[in-house]
N, C-alpha and C positions, 0 to 999 in steps of 0.2 A: 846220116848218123844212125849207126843200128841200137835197136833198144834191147838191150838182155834181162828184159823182167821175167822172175818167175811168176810162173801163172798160179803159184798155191799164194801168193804174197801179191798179186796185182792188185785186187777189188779191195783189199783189207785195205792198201795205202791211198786207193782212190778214194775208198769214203772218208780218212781223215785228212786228206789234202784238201779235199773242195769243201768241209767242212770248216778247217782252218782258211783256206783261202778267198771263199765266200767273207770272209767277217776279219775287219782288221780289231773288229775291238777288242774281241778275246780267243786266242788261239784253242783249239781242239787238241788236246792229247791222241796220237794218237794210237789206234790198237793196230798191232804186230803181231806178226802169225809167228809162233811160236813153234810149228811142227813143220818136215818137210813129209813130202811125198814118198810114201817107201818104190825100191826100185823097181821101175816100169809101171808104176801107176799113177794117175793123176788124180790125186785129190784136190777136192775142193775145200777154200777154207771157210770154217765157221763163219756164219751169217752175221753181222754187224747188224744194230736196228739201221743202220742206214741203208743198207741192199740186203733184202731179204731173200734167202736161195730156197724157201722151203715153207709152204704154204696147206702142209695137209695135215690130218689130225680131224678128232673130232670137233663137233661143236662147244666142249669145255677146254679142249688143248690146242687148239691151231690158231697161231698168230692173226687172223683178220677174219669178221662174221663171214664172209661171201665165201671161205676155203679158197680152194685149190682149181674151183673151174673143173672140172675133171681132168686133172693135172695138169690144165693147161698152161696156168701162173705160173706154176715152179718151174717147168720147161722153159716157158718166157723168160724165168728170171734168168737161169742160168747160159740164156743163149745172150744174155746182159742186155733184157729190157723189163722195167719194173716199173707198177703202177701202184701206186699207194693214196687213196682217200679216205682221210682222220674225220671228222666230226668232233668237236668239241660244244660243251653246252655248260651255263654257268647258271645257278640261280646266289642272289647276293642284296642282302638287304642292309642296310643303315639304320643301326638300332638306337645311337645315342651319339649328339654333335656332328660334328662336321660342316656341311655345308647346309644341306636343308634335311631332316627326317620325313616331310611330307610326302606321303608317295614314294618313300624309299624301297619298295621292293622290287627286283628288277630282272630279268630275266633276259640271257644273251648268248650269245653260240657263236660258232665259225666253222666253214668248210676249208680243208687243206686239201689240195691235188697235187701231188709230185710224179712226176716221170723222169725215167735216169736211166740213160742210156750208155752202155760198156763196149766203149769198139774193140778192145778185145774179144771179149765173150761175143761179139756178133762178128769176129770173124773180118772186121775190116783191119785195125791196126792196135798194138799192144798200148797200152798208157793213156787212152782218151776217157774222159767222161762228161756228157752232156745233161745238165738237172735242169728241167723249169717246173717251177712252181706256179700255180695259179690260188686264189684263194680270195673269200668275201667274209664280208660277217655282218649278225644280223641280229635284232634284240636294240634292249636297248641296256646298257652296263650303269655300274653305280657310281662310275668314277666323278658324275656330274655331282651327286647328293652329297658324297662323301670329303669333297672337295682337294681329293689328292689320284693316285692310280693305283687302286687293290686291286682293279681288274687289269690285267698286262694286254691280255687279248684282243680288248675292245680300239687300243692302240695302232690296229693294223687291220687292213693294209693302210688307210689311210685314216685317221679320227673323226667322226661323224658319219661316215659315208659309207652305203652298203652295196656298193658297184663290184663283182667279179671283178679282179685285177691281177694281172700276170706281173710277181713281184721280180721272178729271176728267171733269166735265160742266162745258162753259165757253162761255159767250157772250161774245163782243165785237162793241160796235157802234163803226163808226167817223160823228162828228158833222159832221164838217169832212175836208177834207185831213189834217187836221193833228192830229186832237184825236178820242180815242176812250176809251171805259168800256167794263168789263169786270165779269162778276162771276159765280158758282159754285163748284163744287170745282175747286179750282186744283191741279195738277200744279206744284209748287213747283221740280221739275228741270228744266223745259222749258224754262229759259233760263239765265244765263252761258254763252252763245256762247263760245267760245272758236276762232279761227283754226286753234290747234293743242294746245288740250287744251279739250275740250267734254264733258258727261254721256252725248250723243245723238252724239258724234261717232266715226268710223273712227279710233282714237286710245287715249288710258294706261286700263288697266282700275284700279290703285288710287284709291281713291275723293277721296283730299287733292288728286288731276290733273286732277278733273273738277269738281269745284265749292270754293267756301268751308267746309271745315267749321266756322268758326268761327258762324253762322249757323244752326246746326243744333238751336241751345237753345231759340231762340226762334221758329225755322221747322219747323211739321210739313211735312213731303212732300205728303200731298193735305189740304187742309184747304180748309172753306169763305172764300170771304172778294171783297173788291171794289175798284177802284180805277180809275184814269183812268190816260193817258198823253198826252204832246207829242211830236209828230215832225217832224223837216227835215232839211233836205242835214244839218247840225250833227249830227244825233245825235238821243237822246231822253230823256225824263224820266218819272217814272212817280212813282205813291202808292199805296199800297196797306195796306186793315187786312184782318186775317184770325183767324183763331181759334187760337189758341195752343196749343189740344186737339187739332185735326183730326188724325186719320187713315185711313186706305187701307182699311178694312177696318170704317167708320161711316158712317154721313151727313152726320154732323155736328150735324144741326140740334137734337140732345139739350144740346149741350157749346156750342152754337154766338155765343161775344164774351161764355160767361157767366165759364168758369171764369180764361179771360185771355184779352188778346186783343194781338196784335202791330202794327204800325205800322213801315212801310218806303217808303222813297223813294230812289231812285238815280240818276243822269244818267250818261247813257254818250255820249262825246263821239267823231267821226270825227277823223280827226286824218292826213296823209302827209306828215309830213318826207320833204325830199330826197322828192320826190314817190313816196313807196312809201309805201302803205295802211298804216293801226293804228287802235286802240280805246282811249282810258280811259275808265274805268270808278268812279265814288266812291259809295257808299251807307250808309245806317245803316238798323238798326232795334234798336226799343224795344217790350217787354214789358211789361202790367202785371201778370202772371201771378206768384203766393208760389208758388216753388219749391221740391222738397224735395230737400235733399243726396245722399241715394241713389237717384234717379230715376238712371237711364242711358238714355242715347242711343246706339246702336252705331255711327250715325252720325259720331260724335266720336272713334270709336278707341279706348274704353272699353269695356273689360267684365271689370267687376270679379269675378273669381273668388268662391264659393260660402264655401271658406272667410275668405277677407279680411272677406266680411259678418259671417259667423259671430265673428269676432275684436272687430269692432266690436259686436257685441249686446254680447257678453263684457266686452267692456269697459264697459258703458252708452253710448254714447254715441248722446248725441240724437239725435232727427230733424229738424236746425235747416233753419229757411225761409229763404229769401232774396226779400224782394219786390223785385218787379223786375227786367230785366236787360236787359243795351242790346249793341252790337256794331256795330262800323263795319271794312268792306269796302274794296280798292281792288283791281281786276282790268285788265289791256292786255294786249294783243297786237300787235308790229310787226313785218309785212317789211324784210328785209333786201336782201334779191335778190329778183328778180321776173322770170321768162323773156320776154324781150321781143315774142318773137313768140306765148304766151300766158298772159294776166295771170295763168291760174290754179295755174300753177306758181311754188314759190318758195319760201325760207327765211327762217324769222324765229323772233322768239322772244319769251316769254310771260312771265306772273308774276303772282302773287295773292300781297296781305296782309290780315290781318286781327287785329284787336285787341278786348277785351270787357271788363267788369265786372269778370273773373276771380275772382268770388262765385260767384255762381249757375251765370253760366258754366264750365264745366271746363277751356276752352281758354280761354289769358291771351290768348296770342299766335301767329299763324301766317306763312306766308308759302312759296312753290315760284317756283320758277324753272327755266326751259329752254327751251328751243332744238326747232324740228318744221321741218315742211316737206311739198312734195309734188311728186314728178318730180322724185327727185334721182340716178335711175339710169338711162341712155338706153335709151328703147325702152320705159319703166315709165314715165307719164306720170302716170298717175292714184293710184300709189301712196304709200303717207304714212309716216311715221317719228317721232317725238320722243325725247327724252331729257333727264329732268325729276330736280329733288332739291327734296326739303318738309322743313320744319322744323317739331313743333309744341310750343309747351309751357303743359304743363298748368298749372291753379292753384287756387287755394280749400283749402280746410280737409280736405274730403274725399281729392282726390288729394294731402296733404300725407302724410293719415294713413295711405294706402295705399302710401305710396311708389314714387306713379306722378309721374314729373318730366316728363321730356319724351320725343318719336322722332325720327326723322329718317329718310329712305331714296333710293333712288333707284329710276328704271322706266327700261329702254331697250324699245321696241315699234318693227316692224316692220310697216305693213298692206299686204297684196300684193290688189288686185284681179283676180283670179282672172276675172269677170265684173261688168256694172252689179249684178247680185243677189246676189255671193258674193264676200264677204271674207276673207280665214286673214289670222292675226293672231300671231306669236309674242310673247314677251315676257319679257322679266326683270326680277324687283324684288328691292333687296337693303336688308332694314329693319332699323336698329337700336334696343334697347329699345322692342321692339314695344307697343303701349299703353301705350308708357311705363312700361313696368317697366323697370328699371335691373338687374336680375338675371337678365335674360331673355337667352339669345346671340344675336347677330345670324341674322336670318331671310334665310334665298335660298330666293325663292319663282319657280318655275319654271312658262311656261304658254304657250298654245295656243285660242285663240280662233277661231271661226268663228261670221260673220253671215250670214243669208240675209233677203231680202225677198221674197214670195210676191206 
């Protein structure tokens, strides 16, 4: 089968393919090249943050501190090979309830490494892209004191532990325009795009702001697994199974569609009422995985205290399974305003729900809402903002008997671009009955973020 991709339109649909197809939880919009090449020339098209073609510029203008190499990067990139290592660093303190204020102040980082490789741009074959990410983190986060997750980062690759870990090794071939497969360790946060709350985006550090946690029973973070997508002007659709074991810190191929295995499919639809840009977003998936009641996810905003277990031995009580477990997703994002003289400024506002089994699953029901933007202070163009409120609440027999009901909170964040490489990030989150304890006083969690791109 011969492939007839254009080359001004390849790399634009490869970085939202593997974006989308990396993450069944929430699909990537994606960006579409808009212009063709005038005759007899080959242009190249505008630089997505996910492959970057162009790495010069001064020290206050060029996308990453290290430059250009003496242009050796931008060469690399365009011959479709790109290195990119983030830095990220958090300070965050616990100023009032939660779980404990002592010793709440707390200070935590992480290193991202991605390499992503364009067998076109190098010349072997049109439609391929290979991404692995590697990545550690180090510190220690608040999420302990605070007794919920304001910090998202501290989440990964694995909670607790500060081991280098290669989360994705992932191929995507595209077969058509339109129609592409995928399959390896999947980096299950690489997508839910969001406008103005995203996992990977300048945006909210609690963890409910940046994806579905409803999702999170039946989706490991890197786990093996494969699936196909459909893309057009409309939007896109995806399938995806995967291993209901996988984690950040295996292979996988021990655990790998034995002990359960997940099933996800989403369509993510373009949509500009009153001609300003948005996304929805509908998805499900299904487990065949026997779950066992006191398994935790810290993903879920759970973490059930030492003694609460201990009460439950005490009491006998079982370790009941639940087979099975399903959950259905709905994520958008719309402009409201739009700077007329440039589209990439603008306010609007977001919202994820999600609903489950509420057996197996811990989370019955969720749902966030708010309001972002970017350039909304003259002379700060590039700057971003949001201000979000989540509801979640728990269910099943377990959180009944722990007397975890439900949370709720809210995040205001400020990101100021200081440079293309260097982001400061203030932020406030103020959560109540943090994990769902109803006994717990309200948490104000106070923070300080800084991103760098090397």
């Amino acid at each position: 089968m011969r492939l007839k991709m254009k080359r001004t339109n390849t790399l634009v649909l490869l970085s939202a393919a593997v974006m989308m197809a990396t993450s069944p939880l929430e699909a990537i919009g994606q960006e579409q090249a808009d212009t063709e090449a005038p005759a007899g020339e080959t242009a190249e098209p505008e630089a997505p943050a996910f492959f970057r073609l162009d790495y010069s510029g001064d020290l206050w203008e060029r996308p990453a501190l290290t430059g250009d190499w003496g242009g050796r990067r931008s060469q690399l990139a365009q011959e479709g090979i790109s290195f990119e290592l983030d830095l990220e660093q958090t300070i965050q303190g616990n100023a009032h309830g939660g779980k404990d204020t002592n010793n709440a102040f707390r200070y935590s980082g992480s290193w991202d490494l991605r390499l992503k490789f364009d067998t076109g741009r190098m010349g072997l074959w049109p439609g391929g892209l290979l991404e692995v990410h590697g990545e550690s983190f180090f510190g220690q986060s608040i999420n302990d004191k605070s007794g919920g997750t304001p910090n998202d980062d501290a989440l990964y690759p694995v909670p607790g532990d500060r081991d280098v870990m290669l989360s994705q090794v992932t191929f995507t071939q595209f077969l058509s325009d339109s129609f592409g497969v995928f399959l390896g360790k999947l980096d299950m946060n690489t997508g839910g795009k969001n406008e103005f709350a995203w996992t990977y985006g300048n945006n909210f550090l609690h963890s409910f702001f940046r994806w579905n946690p409803v999702v999170a029973r039946t989706t490991p973070y890197s786990t093996l697994g494969a699936g196909f997508f459909f893309l057009g002007d409309w939007g896109m659709w995806s399938f995806c199974a995967y291993d209901t074991e996988g984690a950040a810190n295996v292979s996988g191929f021990d655990t790998a569609f034995d002990g359960g295995t997940s099933f996800a499919t989403e369509a993510r639809f373009n949509w500009e009422p009153f001609g300003k840009p948005g996304h929805q977003l509908f998805g499900f998936i299904w487990s065949d995985k026997n779950f066992v009641s006191l398994e935790q996810d810290l993903r879920s905003g759970i973490e059930i205290p030492t003694s609460s277990l201990l009460n439950l031995f005490t009491l006998d009580v079982s370790l009941e399974r639940e087979s099975g477990s399903w959950s259905f997703y709905y994520n958008f994002d719309q402009y409201l305003y739009v700077e007329p003289e440039d589209p990439k400024q603008g306010v609007g506002i977001f919202g994820r729900f999600g609903m489950s089994d509420g057996e197996a699953n811990p989370i019955e029901t969720f749902y966030s809402l708010g309001v972002g933007g970017t350039g909304i202070i003259p002379e700060r163009d590039l700057d971003t903002f949001g201000l979000g409120y989540y509801f979640v609440d728990y269910g099943g027999e377990l959180p009944e008997r722990l007397g975890i009901r439900s949370s709720q909170g809210v995040e205001l964040f400020y990101n100021i671009e200081v440079t293309p490489w260097l982001h400061i990030t203030p932020d406030l989150q103020v959560i109540i009955n943090p994990g769902g304890f109803e006994d717990r006083d309200v948490a104000v969690v106070y923070g300080l973020r800084a991103q760098m791109s090397f």
